[in-house]
N, C-alpha and C positions, 0 to 999 in steps of 0.2 A: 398588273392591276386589272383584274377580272370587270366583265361586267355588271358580277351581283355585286360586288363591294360599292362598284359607282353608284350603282342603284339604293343599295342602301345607305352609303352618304351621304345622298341628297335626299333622302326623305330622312334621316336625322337631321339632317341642316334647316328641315322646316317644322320642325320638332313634333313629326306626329306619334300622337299617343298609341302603344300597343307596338309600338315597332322592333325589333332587335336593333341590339346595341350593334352602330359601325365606327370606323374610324369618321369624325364627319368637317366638316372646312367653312363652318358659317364667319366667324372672324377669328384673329387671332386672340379676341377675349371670350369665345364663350365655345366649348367644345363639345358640350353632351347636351343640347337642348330638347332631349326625347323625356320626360319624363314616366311612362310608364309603357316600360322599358321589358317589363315581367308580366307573362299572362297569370302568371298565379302567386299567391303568398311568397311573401322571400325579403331579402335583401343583397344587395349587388352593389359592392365596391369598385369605381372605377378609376380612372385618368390618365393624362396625358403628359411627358417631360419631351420638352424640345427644344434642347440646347444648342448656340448657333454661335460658333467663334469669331469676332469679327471683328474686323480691319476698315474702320472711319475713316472719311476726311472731311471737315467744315471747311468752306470755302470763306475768303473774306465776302462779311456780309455787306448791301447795298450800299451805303455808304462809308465803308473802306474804314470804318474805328476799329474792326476786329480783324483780323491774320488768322490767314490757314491754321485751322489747327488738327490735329491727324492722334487719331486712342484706338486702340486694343480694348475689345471687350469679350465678354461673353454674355451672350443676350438670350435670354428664359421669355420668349414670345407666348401667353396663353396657358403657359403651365398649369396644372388645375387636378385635385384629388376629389373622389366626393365618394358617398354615399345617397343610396334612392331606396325605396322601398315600395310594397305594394301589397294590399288586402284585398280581395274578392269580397264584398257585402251581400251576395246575391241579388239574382234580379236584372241583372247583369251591371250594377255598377260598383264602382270601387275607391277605395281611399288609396292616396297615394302621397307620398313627399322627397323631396329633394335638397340635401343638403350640397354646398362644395365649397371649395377655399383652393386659394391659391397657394403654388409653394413654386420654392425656388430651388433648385439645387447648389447654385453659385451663392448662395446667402448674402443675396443684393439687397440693400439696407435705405435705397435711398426712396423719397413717396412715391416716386412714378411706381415703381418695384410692389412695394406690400399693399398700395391697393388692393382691396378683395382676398387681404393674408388674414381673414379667419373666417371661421364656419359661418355659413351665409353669406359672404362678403361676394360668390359667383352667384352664378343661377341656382338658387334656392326658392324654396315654396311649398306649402301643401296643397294638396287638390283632391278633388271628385272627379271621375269619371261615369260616364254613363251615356245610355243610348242619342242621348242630345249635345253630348259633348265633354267637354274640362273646361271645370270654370277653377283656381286658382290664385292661392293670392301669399305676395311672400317680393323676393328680389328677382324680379327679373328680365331679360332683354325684352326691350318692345317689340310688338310687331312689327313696324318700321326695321327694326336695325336686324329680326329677323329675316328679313326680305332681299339684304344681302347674301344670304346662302343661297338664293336662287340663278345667280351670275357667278360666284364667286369657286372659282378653278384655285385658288390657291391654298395647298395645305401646309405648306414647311416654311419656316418660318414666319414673323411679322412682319412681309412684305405686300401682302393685298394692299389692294387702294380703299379697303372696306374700313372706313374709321380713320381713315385719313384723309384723302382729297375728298372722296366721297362719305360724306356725314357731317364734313369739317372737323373734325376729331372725336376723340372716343371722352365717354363719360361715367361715372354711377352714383348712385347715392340718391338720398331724397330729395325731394323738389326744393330749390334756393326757397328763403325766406325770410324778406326784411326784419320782423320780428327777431329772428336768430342770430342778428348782428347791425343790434344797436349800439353807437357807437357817441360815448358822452364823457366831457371833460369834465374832470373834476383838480383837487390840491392837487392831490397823485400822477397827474397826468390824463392821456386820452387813452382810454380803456374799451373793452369790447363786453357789453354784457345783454342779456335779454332782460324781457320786462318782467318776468316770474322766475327770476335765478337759472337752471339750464334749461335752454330749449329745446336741445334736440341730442341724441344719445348717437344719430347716426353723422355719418357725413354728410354733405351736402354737393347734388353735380352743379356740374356748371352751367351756363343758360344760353349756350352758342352751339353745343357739339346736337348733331343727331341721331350718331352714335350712341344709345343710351342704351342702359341699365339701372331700373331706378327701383329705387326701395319704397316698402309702401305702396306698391301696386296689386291692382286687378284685374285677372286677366282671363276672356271666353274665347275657350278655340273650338270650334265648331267640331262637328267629324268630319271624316272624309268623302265624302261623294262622288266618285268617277274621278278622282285627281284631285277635285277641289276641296278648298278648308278656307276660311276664313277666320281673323283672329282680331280680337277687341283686346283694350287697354284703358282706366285711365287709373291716376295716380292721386293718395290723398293727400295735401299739403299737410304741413304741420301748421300750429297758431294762427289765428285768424284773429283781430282784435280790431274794435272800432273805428282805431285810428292809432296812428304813430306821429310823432312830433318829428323823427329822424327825415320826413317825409312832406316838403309840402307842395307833393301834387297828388297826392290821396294814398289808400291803401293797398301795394299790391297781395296781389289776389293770386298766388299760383295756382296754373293749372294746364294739362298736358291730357292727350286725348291721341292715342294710337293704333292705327288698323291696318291689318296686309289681305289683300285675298290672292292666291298661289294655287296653282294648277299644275299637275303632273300626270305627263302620261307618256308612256314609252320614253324614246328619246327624248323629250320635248318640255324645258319647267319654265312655268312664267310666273311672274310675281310683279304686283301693286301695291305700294305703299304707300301710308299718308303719315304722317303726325303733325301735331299741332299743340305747341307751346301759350302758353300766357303768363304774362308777368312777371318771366326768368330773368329778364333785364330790364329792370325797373330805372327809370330816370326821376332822382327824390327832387331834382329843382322844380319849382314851380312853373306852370306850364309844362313840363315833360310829361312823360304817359309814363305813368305806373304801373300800369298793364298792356303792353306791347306784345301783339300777336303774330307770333314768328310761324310758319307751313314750311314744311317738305312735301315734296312727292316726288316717289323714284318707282319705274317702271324695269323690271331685268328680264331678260330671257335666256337660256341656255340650250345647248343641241347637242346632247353625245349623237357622235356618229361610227362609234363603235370601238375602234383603236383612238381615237380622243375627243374632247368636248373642247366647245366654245362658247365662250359667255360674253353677253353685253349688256351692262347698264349704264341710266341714264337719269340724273335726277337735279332736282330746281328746288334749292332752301332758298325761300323770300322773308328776311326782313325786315321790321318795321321800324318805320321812323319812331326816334324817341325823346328827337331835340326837344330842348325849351326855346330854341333859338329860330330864326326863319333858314338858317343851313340844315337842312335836311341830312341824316347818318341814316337813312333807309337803303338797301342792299341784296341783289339777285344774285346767287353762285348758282351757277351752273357748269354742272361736271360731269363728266362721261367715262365709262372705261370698257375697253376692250379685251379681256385674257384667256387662255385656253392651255391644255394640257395634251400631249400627244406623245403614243408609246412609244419608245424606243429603246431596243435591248432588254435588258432584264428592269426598267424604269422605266420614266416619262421625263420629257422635255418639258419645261412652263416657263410660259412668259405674260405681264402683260403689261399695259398702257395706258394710263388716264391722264385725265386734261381739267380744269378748273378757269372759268372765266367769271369776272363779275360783270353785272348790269345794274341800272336804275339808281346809277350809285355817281355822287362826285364829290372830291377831295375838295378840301380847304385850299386856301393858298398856302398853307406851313405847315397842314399836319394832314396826313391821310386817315379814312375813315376806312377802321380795318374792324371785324366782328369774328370771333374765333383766332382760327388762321388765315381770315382769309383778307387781304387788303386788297380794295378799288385799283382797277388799274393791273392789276399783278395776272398773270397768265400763267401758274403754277404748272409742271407736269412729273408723273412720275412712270419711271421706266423697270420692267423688272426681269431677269432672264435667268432661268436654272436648271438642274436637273434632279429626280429623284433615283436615286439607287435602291431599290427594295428589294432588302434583305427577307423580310418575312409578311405575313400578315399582319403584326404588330410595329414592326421595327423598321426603319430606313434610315439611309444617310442621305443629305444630300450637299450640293453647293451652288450660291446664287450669287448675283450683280443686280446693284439696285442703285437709282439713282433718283432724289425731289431735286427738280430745278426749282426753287420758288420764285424764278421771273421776276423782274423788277419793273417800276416805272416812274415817273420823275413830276411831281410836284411843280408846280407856278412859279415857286423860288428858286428850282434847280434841285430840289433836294432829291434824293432817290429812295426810294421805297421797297418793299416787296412782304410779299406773304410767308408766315411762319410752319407749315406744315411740316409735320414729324412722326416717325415712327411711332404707334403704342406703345406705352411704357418702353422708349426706346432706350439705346445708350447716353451715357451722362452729353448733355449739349452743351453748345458753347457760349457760355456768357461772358460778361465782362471778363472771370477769371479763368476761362475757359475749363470750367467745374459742371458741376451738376446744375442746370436751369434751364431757364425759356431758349427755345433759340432765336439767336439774331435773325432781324427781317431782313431776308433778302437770301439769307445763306442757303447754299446748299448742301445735300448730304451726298457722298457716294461711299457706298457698304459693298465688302464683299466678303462673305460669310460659307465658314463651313461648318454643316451639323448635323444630329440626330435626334431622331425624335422615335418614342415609344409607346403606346397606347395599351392600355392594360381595363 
C-alpha cells in the first residue's frame, strides 16, 4: 500500500472536491464522499463490494434471560454502487451530482440490510462548485460524521469504532417529526396517521445516533487552503404546525446544525467536529421539553509515518434532560479510540481500541437510563485486530477478530444492566428468539471474519 494511495484516501475521506477517485475508509456506510471527482465533462460509475464470512457468538446478556447463542453469516459492510457526474460552466465553476445506492451481493432482506437499497438512499446530491466553494444539497453525511475519516485507519470490513461506540450508532433519513406519527384511537383500534394524510415519503433517522446521514440537507464546504476546508450543514424538517394535541408539553420543532473544520498536510490530518440536534427526542408529557438539545464534539488526529498510520479520536455527546419528573435522564458519553495500520509483507496489519464511559447521568432504582446504546453506568469497549492481503490496487482479502464487551452495571435492586452497541447494519442479533432484532443489554459480540472486498 503506497504512499499516494494513503494520501489520496485521506483526502477522499474528507471529501474534497476536484480530487481523483481513491479507495477511501471514512465509515463503513459511506465510501466515495469526493463528489467532483472529474476535472471536466463526463460521467463515472463507481463502487465498492466487501463481503466478510463470519462466525458470531452472543454472549448471555446481563441478566442471564438470554443463552449464548453462536450464527454463521455473511456480512456486506458499506457495500455501495453510484453514479457522479460533472459540467464545466465556465468561469471556473461547475455543476455536478451524485447519485448511490446500496447493494448486496448475499441478498440480505432483513431492514438493517436494505437501508439506503435505492437510488439516493447513499450519499447523493447536486452541487456548484466554484472559486468560493460547494454548496450542495441532496442526502448526505454530515460534517460531523465526516470528521471520522480523519482518525479512522480502518478499511475492511465493519469493524471501526466509527458509528458505533464513537457516534453511539449510525443513522439516515430525515429529521424525526412529531407531526409524522400521530398516533389516535378510534372503533378500529390505535392507528398511526398524520394530520394531512402522508407526511413524509422518506424515512425517518433516529434522534440518538450521531452517526448521521440525513436527507433534506444543506451543505457548504469551503475550498481548500493550505490543508484546510471547512464544512457547514443544516437540515429542513418536514411539517411544522401550530400545535399537536398528541403533545402536551408544546411543539417539537426539529432541527440539527453541523460543522467540521480538518487540516491536512504531509503526514499530519486533524479534524473538529461539532453537531447539534433539537427536538429529536421530544418528551409529549406535560412538563417534558419538546425540544431537547443534544451536542457532540469530536476532535481526531492522525500521523502516517510512512510504513503505517495512527489515528486517535476523542469525543463528548451530552444529552439533555427531558423528564417531566424531578429524576433527571440527562447523559455525558464520552469515548475514545485508538487504531492504526502498519505494513507487513505483501499487506497491513490493523488494529484498534475504543472505550465508551457515561457521566452526569444516574439510574432509577429499577430501571436504567440508557439513550441510544448507551446505558448509565455501563463501561462499553471494543477491540479489533486484522490483517490485509492485497492482491491489487483494487482488490484485497483479508481476516479480522473483533470483540463489543458492553460492560455491565448493577441497579439499587440488584438488577444488572449494560449497553446495547452493535455492528452497522450488523448480523442478525439476538433477541428473545434469537432472530433478527435489538440486541440484549449487556450482551456481547465476538466476530471472527474472513473477506474480500473490491473497488471499482
Amino acid at each position: 500500500m503506497n504512499k499516494k494511495l494513503i494520501v489520496l484516501a485521506v483526502a477522499g475521506a474528507l471529501g474534497a472536491p476536484g480530487l481523483a477517485l481513491a479507495q477511501t475508509s471514512n465509515t463503513p456506510t459511506s465510501i466515495v464522499p469526493s463528489p467532483g471527482v472529474a476535472s471536466s465533462n463526463g460521467i463515472t460509475l463507481y463502487g465498492r463490494l466487501d463481503e466478510t464470512i463470519m462466525a458470531n457468538k452472543f454472549s448471555s446478556n446481563a441478566t442471564g434471560t438470554i443463552q449464548e447463542l453462536k450464527k454463521g453469516d455473511v456480512y456486506s459492510p458499506g457495500n455501495a454502487m453510484g453514479v457522479r457526474g460533472r459540467e464545466d460552466l465556465g468561469g471556473g465553476t461547475a455543476a455536478w451530482f451524485q447519485l448511490e445506492i446500496g447493494v448486496w451481493p448475499d441478498a440480505r432482506m432483513e431492514a438493517g440490510a436494505t437501508t439506503g437499497n435505492n437510488w439516493g438512499g447513499r450519499n447523493s446530491a447536486i452541487g456548484f462548485s466554484s472559486g468560493i466553494g460547494d454548496v450542495l444539497a441532496g442526502n448526505w453525511d454530515t460534517p460531523y460524521k465526516q470528521t471520522f475519516g480523519v482518525w479512522n485507519s480502518m478499511t475492511s470490513g465493519g469493524f471501526s469504532a466509527a458509528g458505533i461506540l464513537v457516534g453511539n450508532g449510525d443513522s439516515t433519513g430525515a429529521l424525526t417529526n412529531a407531526n409524522c406519527t400521530n398516533t389516535v384511537s378510534n372503533a378500529t383500534g390505535t392507528v398511526t396517521t398524520a394530520p394531512n394524510g402522508v407526511c413524509v415519503t422518506e424515512a425517518t433517522s433516529n434522534g440518538t445516533a450521531f452517526s448521521r446521514r440525513i436527507n433534506n440537507s444543506v451543505q457548504y464546504w469551503s475550498p481548500i487552503m493550505g490543508g484546510f476546508q471547512v464544512k457547514l450543514m443544516t437540515a429542513l424538517a418536514n411539517y411544522q404546525a401550530p400545535g399537536n394535541a398528541a403533545f402536551a408539553s408544546g411543539l417539537p420543532k426539529a432541527q440539527e446544525y453541523s460543522a467540521n473544520a480538518t487540516w491536512v498536510r504531509g503526514p499530519i490530518s486533524v479534524g473538529l467536529g461539532y453537531d447539534s440536534h433539537k427536538g429529536l427526542r421530544p418528551n409529549a408529557a406535560a412538563g417534558g421539553d419538546p425540544n431537547p438539545k443534544d451536542t457532540g464534539l469530536q476532535l481526531g488526529v492522525k500521523f502516517n509515518f510512512g510504513p503505517g498510520e495512527i489515528g486517535v479520536g476523542a469525543e463528548k455527546l451530552s444529552y439533555a434532560n427531558t423528564s417531566a419528573t424531578a429524576a433527571s435522564n440527562e447523559m455525558d458519553v464520552q469515548s475514545w479510540v485508538v487504531n492504526g495500520r502498519f505494513n507487513i509483507g505483501p499487506g497491513a496489519i490493523f488494529a484498534s481500541y475504543s472505550a465508551s464511559d457515561t457521566k452526569s447521568c444516574t439510574n432509577a432504582a429499577a430501571a436504567a437510563v440508557s439513550i441510544g446504546s448507551a446505558t448509565c453506568g455501563a463501561k462499553p469497549k471494543m477491540y479489533t485486530l486484522g490483517y490485509d492481503y492485497v492482491l491489487s490496487k483494487r482488490t484485497k482479502m483479508y481476516v479480522a477478530y473483533s470483540k463489543i464487551d458492553n460492560g455491565t452495571t448493577t441497579l439499587a435492586n440488584g438488577t444488572a444492566v449494560g449497553s446495547t452497541y452493535y455492528y452497522i447494519a450488523g448480523p442478525a442479533a439476538n433477541n428473545n428468539a434469537g432472530t433478527n432484532g435489538g440486541l440484549a443489554a449487556g450482551t456481547d459480540v465476538t466476530s471472527f471474519g474472513v473477506g474480500i472486498q473490491h473497488v471499482f
